[in-house]
C-alpha positions in Angstrom: -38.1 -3.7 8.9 -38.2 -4.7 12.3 -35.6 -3.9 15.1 -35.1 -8.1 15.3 -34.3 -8.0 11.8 -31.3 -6.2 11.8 -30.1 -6.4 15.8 -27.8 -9.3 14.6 -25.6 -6.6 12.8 -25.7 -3.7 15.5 -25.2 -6.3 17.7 -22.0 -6.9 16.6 -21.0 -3.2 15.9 -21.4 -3.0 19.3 -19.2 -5.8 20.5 -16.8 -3.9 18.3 -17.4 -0.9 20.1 -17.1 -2.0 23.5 -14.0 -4.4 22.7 -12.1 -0.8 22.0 -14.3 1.4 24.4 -14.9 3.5 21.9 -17.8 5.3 23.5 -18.8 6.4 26.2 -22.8 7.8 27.5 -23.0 11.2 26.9 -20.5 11.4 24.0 -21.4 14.0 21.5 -20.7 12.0 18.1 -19.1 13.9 14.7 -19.7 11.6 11.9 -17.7 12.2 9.0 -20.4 10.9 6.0 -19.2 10.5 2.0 -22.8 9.3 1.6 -21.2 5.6 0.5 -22.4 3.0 1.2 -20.5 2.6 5.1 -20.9 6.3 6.3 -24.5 5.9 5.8 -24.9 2.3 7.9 -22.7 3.9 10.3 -25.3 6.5 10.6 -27.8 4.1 11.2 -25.9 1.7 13.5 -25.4 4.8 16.0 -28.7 6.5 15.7 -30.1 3.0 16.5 -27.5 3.1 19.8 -28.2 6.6 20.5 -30.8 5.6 23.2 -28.5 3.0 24.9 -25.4 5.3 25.1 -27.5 8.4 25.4 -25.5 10.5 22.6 -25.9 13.6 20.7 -25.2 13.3 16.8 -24.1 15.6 14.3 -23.4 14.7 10.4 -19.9 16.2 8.8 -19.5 15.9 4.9 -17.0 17.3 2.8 -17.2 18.1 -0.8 -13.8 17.6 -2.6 -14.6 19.0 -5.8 -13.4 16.7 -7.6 -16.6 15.2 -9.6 -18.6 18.5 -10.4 -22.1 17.6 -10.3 -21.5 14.3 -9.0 -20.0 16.0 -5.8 -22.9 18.1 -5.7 -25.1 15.2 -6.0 -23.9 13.5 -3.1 -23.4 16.3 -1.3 -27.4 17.1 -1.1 -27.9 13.3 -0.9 -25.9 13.5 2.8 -28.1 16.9 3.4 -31.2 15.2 2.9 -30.3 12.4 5.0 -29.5 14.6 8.1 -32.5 16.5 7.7 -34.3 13.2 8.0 -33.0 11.5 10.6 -33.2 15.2 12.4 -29.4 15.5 12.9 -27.5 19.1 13.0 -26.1 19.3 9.2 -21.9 20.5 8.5 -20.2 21.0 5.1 -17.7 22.4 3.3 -16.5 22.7 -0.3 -12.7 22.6 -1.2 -10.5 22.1 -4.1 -8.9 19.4 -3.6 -6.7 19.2 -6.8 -5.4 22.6 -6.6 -4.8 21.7 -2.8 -2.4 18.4 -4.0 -0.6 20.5 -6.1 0.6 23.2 -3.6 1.4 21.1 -1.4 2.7 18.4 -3.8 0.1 15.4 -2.8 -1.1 12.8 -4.3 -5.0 13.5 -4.8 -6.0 10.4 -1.9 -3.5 11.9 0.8 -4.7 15.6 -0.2 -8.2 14.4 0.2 -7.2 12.8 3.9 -5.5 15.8 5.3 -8.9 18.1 4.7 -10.8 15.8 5.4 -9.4 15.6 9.3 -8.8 18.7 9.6 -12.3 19.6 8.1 -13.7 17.7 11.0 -11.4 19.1 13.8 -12.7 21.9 13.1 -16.1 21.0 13.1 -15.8 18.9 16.3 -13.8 21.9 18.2 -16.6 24.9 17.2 -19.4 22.6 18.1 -17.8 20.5 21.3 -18.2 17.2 19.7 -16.1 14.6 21.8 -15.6 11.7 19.4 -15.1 11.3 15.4 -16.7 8.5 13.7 -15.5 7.5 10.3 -17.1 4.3 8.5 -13.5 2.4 8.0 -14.5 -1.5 7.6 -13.1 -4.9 7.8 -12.4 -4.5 3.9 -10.2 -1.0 3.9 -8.2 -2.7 6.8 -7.1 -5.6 4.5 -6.6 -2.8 1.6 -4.8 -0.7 3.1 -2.9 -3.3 4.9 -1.9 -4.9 1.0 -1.1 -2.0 -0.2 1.6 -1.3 2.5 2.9 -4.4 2.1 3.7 -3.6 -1.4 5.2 -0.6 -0.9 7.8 -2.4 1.3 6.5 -0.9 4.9 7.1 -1.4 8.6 5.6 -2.8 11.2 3.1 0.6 11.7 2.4 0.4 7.7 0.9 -3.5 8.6 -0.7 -2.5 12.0 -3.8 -1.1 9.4 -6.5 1.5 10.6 -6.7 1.6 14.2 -9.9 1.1 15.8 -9.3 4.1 17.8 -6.6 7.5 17.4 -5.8 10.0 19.7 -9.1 8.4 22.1 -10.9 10.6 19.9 -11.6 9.0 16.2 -13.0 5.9 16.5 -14.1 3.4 13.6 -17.0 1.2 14.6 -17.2 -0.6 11.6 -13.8 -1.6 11.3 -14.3 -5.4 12.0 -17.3 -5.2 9.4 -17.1 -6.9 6.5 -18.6 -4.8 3.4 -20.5 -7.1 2.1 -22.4 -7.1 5.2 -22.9 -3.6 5.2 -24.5 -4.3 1.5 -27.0 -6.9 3.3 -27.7 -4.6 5.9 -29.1 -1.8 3.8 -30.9 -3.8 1.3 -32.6 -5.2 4.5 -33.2 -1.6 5.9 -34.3 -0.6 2.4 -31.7 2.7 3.2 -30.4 3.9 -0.7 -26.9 5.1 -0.8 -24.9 6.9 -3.6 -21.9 5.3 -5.5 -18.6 7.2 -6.1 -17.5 6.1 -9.7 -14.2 6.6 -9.5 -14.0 3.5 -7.3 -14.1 1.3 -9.8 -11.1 3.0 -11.4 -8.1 0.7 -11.2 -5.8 3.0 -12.1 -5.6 3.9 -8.1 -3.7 1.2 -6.0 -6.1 0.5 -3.8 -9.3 0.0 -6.7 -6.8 -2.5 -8.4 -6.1 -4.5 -5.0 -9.6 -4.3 -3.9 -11.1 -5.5 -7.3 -8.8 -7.7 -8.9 -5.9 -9.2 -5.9 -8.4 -9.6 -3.2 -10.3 -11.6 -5.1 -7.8 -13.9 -6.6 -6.3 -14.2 -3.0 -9.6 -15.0 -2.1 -10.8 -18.3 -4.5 -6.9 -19.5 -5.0 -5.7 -19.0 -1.2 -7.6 -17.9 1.3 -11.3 -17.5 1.2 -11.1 -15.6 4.6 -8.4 -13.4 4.0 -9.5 -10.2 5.0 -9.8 -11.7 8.4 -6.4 -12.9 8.5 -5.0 -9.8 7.8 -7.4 -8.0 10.0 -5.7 -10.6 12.9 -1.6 -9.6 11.6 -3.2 -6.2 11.7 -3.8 -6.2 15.8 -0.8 -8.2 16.2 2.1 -6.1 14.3 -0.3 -2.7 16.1 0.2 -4.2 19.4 3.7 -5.0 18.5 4.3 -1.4 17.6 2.9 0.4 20.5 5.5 -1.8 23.0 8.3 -0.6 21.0 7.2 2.5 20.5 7.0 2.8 24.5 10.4 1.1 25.1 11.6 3.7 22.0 10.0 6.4 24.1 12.2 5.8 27.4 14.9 5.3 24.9 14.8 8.9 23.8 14.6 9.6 27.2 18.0 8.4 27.9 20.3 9.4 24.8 18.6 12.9 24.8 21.0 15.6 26.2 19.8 19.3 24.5 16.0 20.0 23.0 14.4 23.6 21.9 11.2 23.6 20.1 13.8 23.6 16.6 16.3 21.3 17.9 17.0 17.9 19.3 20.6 17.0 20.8 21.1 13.1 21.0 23.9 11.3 23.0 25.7 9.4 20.3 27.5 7.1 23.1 24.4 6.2 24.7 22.4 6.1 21.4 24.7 3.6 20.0 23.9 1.0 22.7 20.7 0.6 21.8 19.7 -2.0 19.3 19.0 -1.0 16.1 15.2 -1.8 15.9 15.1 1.2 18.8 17.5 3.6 17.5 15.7 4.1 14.8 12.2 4.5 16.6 14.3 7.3 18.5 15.5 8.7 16.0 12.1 8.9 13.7 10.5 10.6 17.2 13.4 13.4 17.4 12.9 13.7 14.0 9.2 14.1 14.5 10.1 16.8 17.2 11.5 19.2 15.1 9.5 18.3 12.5 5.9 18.1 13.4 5.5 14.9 11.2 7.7 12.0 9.5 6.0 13.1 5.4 8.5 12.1 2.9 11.1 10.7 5.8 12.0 6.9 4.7 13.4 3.9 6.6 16.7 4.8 4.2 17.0 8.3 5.7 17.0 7.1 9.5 19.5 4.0 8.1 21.8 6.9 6.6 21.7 9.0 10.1 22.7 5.7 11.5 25.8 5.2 9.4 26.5 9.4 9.5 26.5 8.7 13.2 29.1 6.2 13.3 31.5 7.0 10.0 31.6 10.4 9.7 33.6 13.1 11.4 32.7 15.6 14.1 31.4 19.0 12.4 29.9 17.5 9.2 25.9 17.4 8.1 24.0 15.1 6.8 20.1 16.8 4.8 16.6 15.8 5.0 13.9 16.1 3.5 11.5 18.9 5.3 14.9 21.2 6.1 16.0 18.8 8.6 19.7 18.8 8.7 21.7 16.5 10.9 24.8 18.0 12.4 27.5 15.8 14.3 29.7 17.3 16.8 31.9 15.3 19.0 29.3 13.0 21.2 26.5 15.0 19.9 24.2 14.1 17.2 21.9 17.6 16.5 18.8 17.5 14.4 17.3 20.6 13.4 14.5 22.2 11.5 16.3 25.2 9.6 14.3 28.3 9.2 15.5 28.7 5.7 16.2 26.1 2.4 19.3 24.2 2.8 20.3 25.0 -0.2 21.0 28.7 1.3 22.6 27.7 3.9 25.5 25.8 2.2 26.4 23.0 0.8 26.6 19.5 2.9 27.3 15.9 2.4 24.8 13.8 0.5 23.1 11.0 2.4 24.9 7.8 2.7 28.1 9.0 0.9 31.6 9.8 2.4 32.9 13.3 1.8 36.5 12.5 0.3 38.1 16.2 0.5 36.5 16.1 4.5 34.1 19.6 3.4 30.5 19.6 3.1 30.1 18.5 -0.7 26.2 18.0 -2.7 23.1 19.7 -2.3 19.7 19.2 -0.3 
């Protein structure tokens, strides 16, 4: 197939690229490839810009274990394609299930977390600069509906961003999939099929084969597009009030350590909900390193700690966060040991009516 044949679609991977500066000459280019169906045209699309952009390409894949010989199948299949297209070759086999359980994730956030950090690593040993992953048009609108069901925020309905950390970027993301399918059928490029992603049993098989398609013939026939727009709005939303949040924290903090963060209650309480929360979810994050299993009803219970309960009472998290109030203080620390050994406290949201620490974390 001729290069006119398919520049229509590079073509507009590249607008896509340059609209988020994704790349820039020179980059050296980690691509993280499943050996789906959009890894592979992502592949393509960058080996066919590697001239204009003058890059230097290397192919990441990581085998989950999780299919036996399918895994193995499509873990040779990705092989065999980097050996072709005469790109350096990176893999790695882990166990993902057993991985879930330690660490008490579900199999798809499991998967997530080694597959980043499977290509940090990667990218650090072999000085890659960017991280590409093959994110489309179509797991922007997933991921988007499935937040919305869940009941999430504003960063929950911002969707994948284009580009995180100015280092994983996601030239495909305003791609619809079935373009991708036209695009390799053109190129005559095969692909392999994960099964499992016909299984509806997961959220996100059950919204991608059966709601999107119902939204799609009885409400909107462009309806990945429209939420791919709410997406960049509620994402550009979030970043302003995650600055103004940012100065916020700024203000009301009076007392940090790498294990704890002091707040100003007085000057805390000023501030509008919407931002007291964002502060509080980024001294929580502090302490914490990340905001896993933290919900909008734990920063709503610090809120009304804050306000109702007495100096020298607690308030427990999950992740050994305790929340301690003294006079105009508000501390939140990361204990070094269970809660449980450190005493009993006051359960979330409830009023302790003998004024002692009462429940358990």
């Amino acid at each position: 197939m001729t290069r006119d044949a398919v520049g229509p679609f590079v073509n507009a991977v590249f607008e896509t690229i340059s609209q988020f500066d994704m790349i820039q000459r020179k980059d050296k280019i980690l691509v993280g490839v499943s050996g789906g169906p959009d890894s592979v045209t992502l592949v393509k699309v960058l080996l066919d810009l590697k001239e204009t952009f003058d890059l230097t390409l290397g192919i990441a894949h990581l085998n989950h274990g999780l299919r036996g010989d399918a895994s193995l199948r499509d873990e040779s299949f990705v092989k065999d394609l980097a050996d072709k297209v005469r790109l350096p070759f990176f893999s790695q086999t882990l166990e993902i299930n057993a991985m879930a359980k330690k660490e008490r994730l579900s199999i798809e956030e499991a998967g997530r977390k080694a597959r980043y950090a499977f290509f940090d690593k990667i990218a650090a040993a072999n000085k890659f600069t960017k991280i590409a992953t093959g994110h489309t048009l179509d797991d922007n609108a997933e991921l988007m509906l499935m937040n919305l069901l869940r009941g999430a925020g504003p960063r929950g309905l911002s969707g994948i961003p284009p580009v995180r950390s100015n280092r994983f970027i996601r030239p495909l993301i305003q791609t619809p999939k079935s373009e991708i399918l036209a695009f390799l059928k053109k190129t005559n490029q095969p692909f392999v099929v994960d099964a499992s992603n016909a299984d509806e049993t997961y959220l996100r098989n059950k919204i991608r084969h059966s709601l999107i398609p119902r939204l799609e013939q009885d409400f909107n026939p462009k309806i990945k597009s429209s939420l791919d727009r709410l997406s960049q709005i509620f994402r550009q939303e979030d970043e302003f009030l995650e600055l103004q949040a940012t100065q916020a924290f700024h203000l009301c903090i009076v007392e940090q350590t790498p294990s704890m963060v002091a707040l100003s209650i007085p000057k805390l309480a000023r501030h509008h909900q919407v931002l007291a929360r964002r502060v509080l979810r980024q001294a929580i994050f502090r302490v914490k390193q990340d905001l896993r299993r933290i919900s909008l009803a734990h920063i709503r219970d610090i809120l009304a700690f804050m306000t109702a309960s007495e100096s020298g009472k607690s308030l427990d998290l999950p992740g050994q966060i305790r929340i301690y109030k003294t006079r105009n203080r508000l501390c939140i620390k990361k204990e070094t040991l269970p809660l449980r050994e450190l005493g009993k406290t006051q359960k979330p949201g409830r009023q302790d009516e003998t004024k002692k620490p009462t429940g358990k974390s």
